[in-house]
C-alpha positions as a printed Julia matrix, in Angstrom:
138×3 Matrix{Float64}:
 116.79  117.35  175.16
 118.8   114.99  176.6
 119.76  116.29  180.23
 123.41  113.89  180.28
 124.19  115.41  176.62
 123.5   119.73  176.81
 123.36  121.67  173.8
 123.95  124.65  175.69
 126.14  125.6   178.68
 125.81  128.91  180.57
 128.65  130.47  182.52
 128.52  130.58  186.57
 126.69  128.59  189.32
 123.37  128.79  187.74
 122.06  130.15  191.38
 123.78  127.69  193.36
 125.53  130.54  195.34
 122.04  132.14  196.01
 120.52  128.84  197.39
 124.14  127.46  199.55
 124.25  130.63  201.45
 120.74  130.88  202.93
 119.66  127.26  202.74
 119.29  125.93  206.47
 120.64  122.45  205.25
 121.8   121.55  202.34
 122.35  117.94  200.38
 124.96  117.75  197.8
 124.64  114.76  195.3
 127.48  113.68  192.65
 129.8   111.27  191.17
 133.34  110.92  192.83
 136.62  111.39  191.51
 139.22  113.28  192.23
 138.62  116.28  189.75
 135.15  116.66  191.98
 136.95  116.43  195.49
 140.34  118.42  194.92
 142.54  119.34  197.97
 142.74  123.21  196.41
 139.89  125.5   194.33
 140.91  128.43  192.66
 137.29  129.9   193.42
 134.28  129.28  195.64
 130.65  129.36  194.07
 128.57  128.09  197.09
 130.67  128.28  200.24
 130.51  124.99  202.45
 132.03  125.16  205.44
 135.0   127.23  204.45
 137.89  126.51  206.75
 136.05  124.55  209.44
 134.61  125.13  213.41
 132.84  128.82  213.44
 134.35  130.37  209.81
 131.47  129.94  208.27
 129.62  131.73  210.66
 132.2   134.28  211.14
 132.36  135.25  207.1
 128.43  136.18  207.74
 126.83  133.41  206.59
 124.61  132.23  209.6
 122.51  129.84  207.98
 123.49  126.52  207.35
 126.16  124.68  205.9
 126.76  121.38  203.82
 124.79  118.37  205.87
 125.6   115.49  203.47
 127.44  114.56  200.38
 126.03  111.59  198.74
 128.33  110.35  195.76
 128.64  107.48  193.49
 130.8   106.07  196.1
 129.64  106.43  199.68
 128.26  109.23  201.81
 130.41  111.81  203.08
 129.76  113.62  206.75
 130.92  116.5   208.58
 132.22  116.6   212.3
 129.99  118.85  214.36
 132.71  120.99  216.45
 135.41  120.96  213.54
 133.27  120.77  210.58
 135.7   118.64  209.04
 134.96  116.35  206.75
 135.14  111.98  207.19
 133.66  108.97  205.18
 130.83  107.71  207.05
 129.13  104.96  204.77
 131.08  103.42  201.45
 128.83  102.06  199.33
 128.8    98.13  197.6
 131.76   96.93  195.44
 133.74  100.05  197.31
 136.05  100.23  200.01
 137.47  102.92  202.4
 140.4   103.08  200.66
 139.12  103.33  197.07
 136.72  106.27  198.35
 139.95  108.02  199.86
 141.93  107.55  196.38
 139.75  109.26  194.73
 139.98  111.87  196.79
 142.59  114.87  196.92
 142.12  116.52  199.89
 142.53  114.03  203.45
 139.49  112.0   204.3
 139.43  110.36  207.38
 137.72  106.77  206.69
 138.45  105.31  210.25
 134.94  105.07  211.53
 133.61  104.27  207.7
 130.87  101.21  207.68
 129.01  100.12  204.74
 125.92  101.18  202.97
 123.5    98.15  203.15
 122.43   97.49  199.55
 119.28   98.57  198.71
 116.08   96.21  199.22
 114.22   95.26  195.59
 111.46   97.75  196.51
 114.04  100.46  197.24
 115.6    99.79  193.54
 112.39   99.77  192.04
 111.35  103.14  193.7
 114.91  104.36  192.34
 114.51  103.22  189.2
 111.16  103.35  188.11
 110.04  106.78  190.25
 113.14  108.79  191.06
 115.51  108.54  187.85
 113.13  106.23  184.81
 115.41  108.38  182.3
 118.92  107.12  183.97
 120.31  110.78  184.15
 122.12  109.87  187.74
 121.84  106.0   188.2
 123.09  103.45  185.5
């Protein structure tokens, strides 16, 4: 089965709820557009860092939290006291601005710097260990 091309999709967050909540740190990984990074949801599967500062906390959950967000287009960080989120690294052939419009909600890229590109060992390790089927890099 091709993993890019399912033959069958299943309703829900296939667990992702049940790993979010407890996880002590957790790494999200996706491509970015705007349908992925909306301003609005209509409904939460794995709660991040809700409304920013202590909610999280105060809703219960007193584990963890969202610690990076690695996308096609640079890597996306959250403030410690606010919990808000800003552009920290924008990745080759990107800028600051490009991340930001594709993006609904306000990112601040003020203090955004670029990824350095990957050495040819590093792309080889990506490549040939990490993804040799091409399901996330192209």
């Amino acid at each position: 089965m091709d993993p890019r091309h399912p033959s069958v999709r299943f309703s829900g967050s296939g667990g992702a709820c049940d790993i979010a909540c407890p996880a002590k740190r957790t790494i999200i990984i996706g491509k970015h557009d705007k349908r992925r990074f909306p301003e609005n949801v209509d409904y939460v599967t794995s709660p991040g860092w809700l409304d920013g500062g202590s909610s999280r906390r105060a809703s219960g959950l007193i584990r963890g939290g969202p610690d990076v967000i690695v996308t096609t287009m640079g890597v996306i960080r959250f403030r410690p006291e606010t919990r808000l989120p800003y552009l920290a690294r924008f990745h080759p052939g990107f800028t600051p601005q490009g991340v930001a419009e594709e993006t609904e909600f306000v990112l601040d890229i003020g203090q955004a710097s670029a990824t350095a590109p990957p050495s040819a060992e590093e792309l080889r390790i990506l490549r040939d260990v990490v993804d040799p089927e091409r399901v996330f890099l192209r």
